[in-house]
matplotlib code that plots the C-alpha trace (Angstrom):
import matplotlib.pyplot as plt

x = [91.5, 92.4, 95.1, 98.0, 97.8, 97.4, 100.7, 102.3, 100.8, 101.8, 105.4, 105.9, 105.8, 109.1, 111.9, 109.2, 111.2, 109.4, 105.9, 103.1, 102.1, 101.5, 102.2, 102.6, 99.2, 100.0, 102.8, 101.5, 98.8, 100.8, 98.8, 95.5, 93.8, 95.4, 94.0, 92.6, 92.8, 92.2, 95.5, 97.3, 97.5, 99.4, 103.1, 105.5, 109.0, 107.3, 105.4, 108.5, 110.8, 108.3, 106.6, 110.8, 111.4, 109.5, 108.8, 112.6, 115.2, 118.1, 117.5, 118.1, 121.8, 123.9, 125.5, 128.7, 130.2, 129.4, 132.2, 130.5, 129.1, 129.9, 128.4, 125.8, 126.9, 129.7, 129.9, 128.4, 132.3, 132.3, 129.7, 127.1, 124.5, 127.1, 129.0, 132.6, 135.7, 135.1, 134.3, 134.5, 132.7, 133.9, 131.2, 129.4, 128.8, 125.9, 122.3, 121.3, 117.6, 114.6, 111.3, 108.2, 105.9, 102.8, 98.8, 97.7, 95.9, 97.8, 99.3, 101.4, 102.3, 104.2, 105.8, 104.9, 106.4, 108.0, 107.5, 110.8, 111.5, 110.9, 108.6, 105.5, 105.8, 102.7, 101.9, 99.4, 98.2, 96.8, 93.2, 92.2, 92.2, 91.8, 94.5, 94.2, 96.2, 98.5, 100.1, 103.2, 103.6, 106.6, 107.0, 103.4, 101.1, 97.1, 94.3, 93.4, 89.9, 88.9, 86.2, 85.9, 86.1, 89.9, 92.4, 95.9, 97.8, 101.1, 102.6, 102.4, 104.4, 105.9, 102.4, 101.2, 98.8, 98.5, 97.0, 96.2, 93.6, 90.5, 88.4, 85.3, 83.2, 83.4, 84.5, 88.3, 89.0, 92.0, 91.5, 93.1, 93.6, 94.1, 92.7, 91.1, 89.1, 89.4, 87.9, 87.1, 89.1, 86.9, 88.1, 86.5, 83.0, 83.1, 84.4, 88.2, 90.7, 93.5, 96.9, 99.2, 99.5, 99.0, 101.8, 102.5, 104.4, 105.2, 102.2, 99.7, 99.1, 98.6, 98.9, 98.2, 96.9, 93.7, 92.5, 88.6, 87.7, 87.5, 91.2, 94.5, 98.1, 97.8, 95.2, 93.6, 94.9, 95.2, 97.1, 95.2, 96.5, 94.0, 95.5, 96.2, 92.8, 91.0, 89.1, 88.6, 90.8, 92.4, 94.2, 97.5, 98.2, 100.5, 101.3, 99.2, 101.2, 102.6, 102.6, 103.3, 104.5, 105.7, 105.8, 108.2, 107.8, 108.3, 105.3, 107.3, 105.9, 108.1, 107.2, 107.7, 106.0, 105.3, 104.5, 102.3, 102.7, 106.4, 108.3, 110.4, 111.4, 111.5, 110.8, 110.1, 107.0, 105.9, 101.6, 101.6, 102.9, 106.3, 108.9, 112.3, 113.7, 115.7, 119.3, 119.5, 122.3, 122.6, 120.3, 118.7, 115.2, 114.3, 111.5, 111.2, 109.2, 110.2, 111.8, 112.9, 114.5, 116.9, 116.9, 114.8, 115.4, 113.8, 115.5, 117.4, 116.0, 117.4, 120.7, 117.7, 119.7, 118.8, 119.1, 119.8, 118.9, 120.0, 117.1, 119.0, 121.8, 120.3, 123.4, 122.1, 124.1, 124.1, 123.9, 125.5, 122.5, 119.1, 116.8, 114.8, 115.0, 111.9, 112.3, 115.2, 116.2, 116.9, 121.0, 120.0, 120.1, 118.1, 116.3, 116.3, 114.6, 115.1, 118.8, 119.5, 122.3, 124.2, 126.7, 126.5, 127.0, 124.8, 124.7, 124.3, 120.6, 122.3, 119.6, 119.9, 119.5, 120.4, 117.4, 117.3, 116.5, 114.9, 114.9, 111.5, 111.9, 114.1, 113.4, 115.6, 117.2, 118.3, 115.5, 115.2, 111.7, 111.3, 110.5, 112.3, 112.5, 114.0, 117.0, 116.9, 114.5, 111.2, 109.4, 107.7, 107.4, 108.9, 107.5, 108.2, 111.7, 113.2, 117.4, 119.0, 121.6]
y = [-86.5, -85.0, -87.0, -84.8, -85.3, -88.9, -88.7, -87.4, -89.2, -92.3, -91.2, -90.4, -93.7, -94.4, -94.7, -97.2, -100.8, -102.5, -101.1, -102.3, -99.1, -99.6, -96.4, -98.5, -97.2, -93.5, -93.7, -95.5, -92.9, -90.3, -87.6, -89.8, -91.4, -94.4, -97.9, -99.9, -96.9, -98.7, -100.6, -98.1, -101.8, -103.6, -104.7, -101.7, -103.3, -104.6, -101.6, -98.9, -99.4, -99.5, -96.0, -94.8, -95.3, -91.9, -90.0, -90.0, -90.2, -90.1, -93.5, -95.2, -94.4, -97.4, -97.3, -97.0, -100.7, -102.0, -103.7, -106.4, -106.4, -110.0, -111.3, -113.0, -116.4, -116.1, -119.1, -119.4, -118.8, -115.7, -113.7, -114.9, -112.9, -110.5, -110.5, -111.3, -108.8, -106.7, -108.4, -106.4, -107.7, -106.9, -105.0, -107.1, -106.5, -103.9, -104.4, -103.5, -102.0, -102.5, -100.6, -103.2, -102.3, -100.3, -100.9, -97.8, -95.6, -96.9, -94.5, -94.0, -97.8, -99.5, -102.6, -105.0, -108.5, -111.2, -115.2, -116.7, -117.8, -114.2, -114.8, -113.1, -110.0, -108.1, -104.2, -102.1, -99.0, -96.0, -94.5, -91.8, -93.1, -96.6, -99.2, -101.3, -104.8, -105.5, -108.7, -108.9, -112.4, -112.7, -108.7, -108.7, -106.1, -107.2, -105.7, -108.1, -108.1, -106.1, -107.8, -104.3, -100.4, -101.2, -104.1, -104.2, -107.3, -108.0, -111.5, -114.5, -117.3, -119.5, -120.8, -117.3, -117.3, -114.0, -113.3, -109.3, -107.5, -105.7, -103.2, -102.3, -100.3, -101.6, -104.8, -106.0, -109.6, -111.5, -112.7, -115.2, -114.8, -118.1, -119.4, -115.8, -115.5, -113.9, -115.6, -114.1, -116.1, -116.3, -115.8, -117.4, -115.9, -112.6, -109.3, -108.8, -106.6, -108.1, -107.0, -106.1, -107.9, -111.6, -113.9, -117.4, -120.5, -122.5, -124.4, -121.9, -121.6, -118.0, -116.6, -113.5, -112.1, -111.0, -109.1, -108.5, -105.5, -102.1, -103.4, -101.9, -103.2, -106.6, -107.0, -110.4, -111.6, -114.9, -116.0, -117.5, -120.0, -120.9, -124.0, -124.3, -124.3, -123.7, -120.5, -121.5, -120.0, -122.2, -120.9, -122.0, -122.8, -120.2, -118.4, -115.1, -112.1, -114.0, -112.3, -113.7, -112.1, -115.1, -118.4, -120.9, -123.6, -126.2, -124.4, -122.7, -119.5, -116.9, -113.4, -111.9, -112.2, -109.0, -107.5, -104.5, -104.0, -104.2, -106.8, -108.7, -111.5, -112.9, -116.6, -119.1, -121.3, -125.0, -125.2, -127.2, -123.7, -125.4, -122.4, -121.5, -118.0, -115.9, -115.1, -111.2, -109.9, -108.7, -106.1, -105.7, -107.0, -108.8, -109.3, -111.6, -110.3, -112.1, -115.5, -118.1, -121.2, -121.3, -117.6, -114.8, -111.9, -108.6, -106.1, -105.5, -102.6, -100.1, -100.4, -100.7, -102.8, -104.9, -108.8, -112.0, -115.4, -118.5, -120.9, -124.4, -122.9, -120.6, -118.2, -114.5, -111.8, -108.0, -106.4, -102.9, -101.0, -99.4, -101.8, -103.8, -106.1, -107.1, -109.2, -112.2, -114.6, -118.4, -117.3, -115.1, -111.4, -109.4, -106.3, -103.3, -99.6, -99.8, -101.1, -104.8, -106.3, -109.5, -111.0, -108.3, -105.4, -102.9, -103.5, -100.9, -101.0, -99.3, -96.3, -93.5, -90.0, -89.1, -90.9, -93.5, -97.2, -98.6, -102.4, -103.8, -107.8, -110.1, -113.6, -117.0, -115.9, -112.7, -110.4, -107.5, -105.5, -102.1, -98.8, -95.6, -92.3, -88.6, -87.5, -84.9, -85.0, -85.7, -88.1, -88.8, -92.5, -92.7, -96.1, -100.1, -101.5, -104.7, -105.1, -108.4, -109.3]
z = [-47.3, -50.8, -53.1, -52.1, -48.5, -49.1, -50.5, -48.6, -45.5, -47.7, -48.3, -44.6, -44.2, -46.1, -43.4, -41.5, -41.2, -43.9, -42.9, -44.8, -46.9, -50.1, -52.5, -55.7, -56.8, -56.3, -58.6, -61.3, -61.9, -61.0, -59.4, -59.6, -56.8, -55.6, -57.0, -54.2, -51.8, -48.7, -49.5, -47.4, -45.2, -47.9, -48.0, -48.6, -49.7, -52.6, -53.5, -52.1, -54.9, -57.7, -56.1, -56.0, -59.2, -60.3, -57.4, -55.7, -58.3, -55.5, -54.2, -57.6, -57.4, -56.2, -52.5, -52.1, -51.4, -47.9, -45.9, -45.6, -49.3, -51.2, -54.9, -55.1, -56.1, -52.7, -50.7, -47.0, -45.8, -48.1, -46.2, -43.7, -41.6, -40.4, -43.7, -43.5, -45.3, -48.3, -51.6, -54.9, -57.9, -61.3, -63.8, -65.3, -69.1, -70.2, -71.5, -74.5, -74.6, -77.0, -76.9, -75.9, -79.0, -78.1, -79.9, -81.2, -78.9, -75.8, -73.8, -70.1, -69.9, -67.4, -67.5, -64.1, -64.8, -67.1, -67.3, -66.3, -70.2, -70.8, -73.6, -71.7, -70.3, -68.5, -67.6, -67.1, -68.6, -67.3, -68.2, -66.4, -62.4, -63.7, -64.5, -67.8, -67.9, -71.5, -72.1, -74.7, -76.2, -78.1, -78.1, -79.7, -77.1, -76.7, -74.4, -71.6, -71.0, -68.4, -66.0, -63.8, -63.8, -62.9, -63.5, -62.8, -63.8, -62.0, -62.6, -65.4, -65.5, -68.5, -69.5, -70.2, -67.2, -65.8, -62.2, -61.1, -59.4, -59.6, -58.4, -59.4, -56.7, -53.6, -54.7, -54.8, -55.7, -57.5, -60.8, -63.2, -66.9, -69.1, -72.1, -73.5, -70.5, -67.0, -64.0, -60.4, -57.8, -54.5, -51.2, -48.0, -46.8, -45.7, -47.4, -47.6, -48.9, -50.7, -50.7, -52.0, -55.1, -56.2, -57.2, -59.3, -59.6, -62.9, -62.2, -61.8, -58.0, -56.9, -53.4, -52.0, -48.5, -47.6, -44.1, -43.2, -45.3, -42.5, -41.1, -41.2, -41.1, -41.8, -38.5, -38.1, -42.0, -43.9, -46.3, -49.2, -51.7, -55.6, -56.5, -60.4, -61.9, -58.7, -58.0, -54.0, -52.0, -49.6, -45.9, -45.6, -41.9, -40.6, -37.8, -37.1, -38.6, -41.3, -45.2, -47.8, -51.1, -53.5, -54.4, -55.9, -58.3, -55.4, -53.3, -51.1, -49.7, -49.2, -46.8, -43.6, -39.8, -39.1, -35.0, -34.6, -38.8, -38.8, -39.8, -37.8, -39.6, -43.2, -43.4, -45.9, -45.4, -46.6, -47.3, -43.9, -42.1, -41.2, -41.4, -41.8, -40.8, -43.1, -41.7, -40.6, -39.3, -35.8, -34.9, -37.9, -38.7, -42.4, -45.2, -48.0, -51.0, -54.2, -55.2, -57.9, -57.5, -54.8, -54.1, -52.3, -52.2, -49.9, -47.5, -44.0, -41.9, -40.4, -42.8, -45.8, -47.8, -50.4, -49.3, -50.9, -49.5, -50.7, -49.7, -50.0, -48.1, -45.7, -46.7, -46.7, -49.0, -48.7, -51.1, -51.8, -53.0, -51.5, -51.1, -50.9, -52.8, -55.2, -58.1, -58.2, -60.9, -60.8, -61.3, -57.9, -60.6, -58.2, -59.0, -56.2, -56.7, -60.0, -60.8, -61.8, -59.7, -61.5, -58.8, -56.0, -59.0, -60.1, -64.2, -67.1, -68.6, -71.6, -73.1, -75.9, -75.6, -71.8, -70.7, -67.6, -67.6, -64.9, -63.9, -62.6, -63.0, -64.7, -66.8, -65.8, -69.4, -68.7, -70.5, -68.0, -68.3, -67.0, -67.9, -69.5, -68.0, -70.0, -68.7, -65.3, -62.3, -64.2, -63.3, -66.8, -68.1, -71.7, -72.1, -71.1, -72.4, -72.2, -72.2, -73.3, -70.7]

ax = plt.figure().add_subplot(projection="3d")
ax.plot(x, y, z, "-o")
ax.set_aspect("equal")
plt.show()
């Protein structure tokens, strides 16, 4: 199969209730080769809005408000799983952008992630078909080392330990970097593929899943948990089908149970595998792919809404833009296919020249990092940015 049927095979895939393509890869290297190709298994919400963001300029606009639509801080009597009356939320104030400084000779990068101080932010940039991983530290860029013929980092949290992936031939693995150094996090015996990207608490436990390497759609898969310092894996103890794609500073595991590679429920796990069920509304089914704090956030299929869970509560929000929803803040800031929603509204990442911001996380202090894009249809990457909120 050549790159541009992959594609489009890949993109097909799109109006599946939160299927488990991944196309993140594709989009990042533009018209490369995907990284980790056989990842056409892994978790789509996550990966859909970043792959959006440049290939279908349309669903970054914001949707018109949803009856049921309410903020994000609303109280359980304010909206439920059904949502209850219309809620409008005032605009909140605009963002004011800043370029993230590039070293010399660095070109086509992408921001992926921010600490929740928002004093480490981490991206990748692309090299031919390969990924390589950049870490900002107080704005200032350095070169991770790069332990394979591809790296991609995707998360770091407030101690400025980063977690990403590698492949290097036929090998895929997890890695963790801290200290200077990156080290290989083993999984169990056996060869699996890992998917579809590994995440981090405050205290340095990463999660990811992992199925036996020659499956597809999440068949027969684990989840597997490297305990802060650790580089065993360990199998958390949940039910078959379960994914998970975060973890919060308490150790709760946050993802979906998915049937036949659909999901049909998000849930929130403890590491003994005793879960709680996100609230959907009636006939619609749910994932959870991000959280922080009290909140999760992830989508509602077939409405494809963005969704907004408060995890002490149980109190789930709709909110009125394409989703889903893939990044969330402790104040429950949620970022969806590129646009940064503050209380239920879509809020102005503020850039020069005709050219579009787009959202991909957000810090506990309101530093939003993302990427720029010229004005018009192109899908060209003008660089990463931060905005001050």
């Amino acid at each position: 199969m050549n790159d541009e049927q992959e594609l489009r095979d890949r993109l097909r895939a799109i109006e599946v209730p939160a299927s488990r393509i991944e196309i993140d890869g594709l989009v990042r290297a533009g018209r490369r080769r995907a990284f980790r190709r056989r990842s056409v298994a892994g978790a789509g919400g996550v990966a859909l809005a970043t792959a959006l963001l440049l290939t279908a300029p349309s669903v970054l606009t914001t949707a018109g408000a949803r009856p049921d639509a309410a903020p994000a801080g609303a109280s359980p009597g304010a909206t439920g799983a059904t949502g209850a009356g219309t809620t409008a939320a005032a605009s909140p104030a605009p963002c004011q952008p800043s370029e993230l400084p590039l070293r010399s000779g660095m070109r086509n990068v992408t921001a992926a992630g921010v600490d929740p101080t928002g004093r480490y932010v981490v991206g990748n940039e692309v090299v031919g078909q390969d990924f390589r991983p950049v870490l900002w530290t107080d704005g200032k860029p350095q070169a991770l080392p790069v332990p394979g013929k591809s790296v991609e980092v995707t998360a770091v949290n407030a101690a400025g330990v980063a977690v990403g992936l590698v492949q290097d031939g036929r090998q895929e693995y997890v890695f963790r970097y801290q200290q200077g150094a990156a080290r290989r996090l083993r999984t169990p015996p056996g060869n699996w593929h890992v998917y579809p990207r590994p995440a981090i608490n405050a205290a340095g436990d990463v999660v990811i899943n992992a199925e036996p390497s020659g499956n597809s759609g999440g068949e027969d898969s684990v989840v597997l948990l490297w305990r802060a310092g650790s580089t065993e894996a360990v199998r958390l103890p949940l039910p078959d089908g379960a994914n998970a794609f975060d973890i919060t500073d308490d150790g709760t595991v946050v993802g979906a149970l998915y049937r036949d590679g659909v999901a049909s429920a998000a849930y929130a796990w403890d590491q003994q595998g005793k879960g709680r069920r996100l609230a959907a509304p009636a006939g619609e089914t749910a994932a959870g792919y991000a959280a922080q704090g009290d909140w999760a956030t992830g989508g509602l299929w077939p409405s494809r809404s963005a969704a907004l869970w408060n995890l002490r509560t149980g109190t789930l929000t709709r909110l009125t833009t394409d989703g889903p929803g893939d990044a969330v803040n402790t104040s429950g800031w949620v970022v969806a296919a590129g646009v940064l929603l503050r209380d239920g509204a879509a809020v102005d990442l503020r850039m020069p020249g005709g050219q579009t911001g787009l959202a991909v996380a957000v810090s506990d202090t309101g530093l939003v990092v993302g990427l720029a894009r010229p004005g018009g249809d192109g899908a060209e990457n003008s660089g990463p940015r931060v905005w001050r909120c």
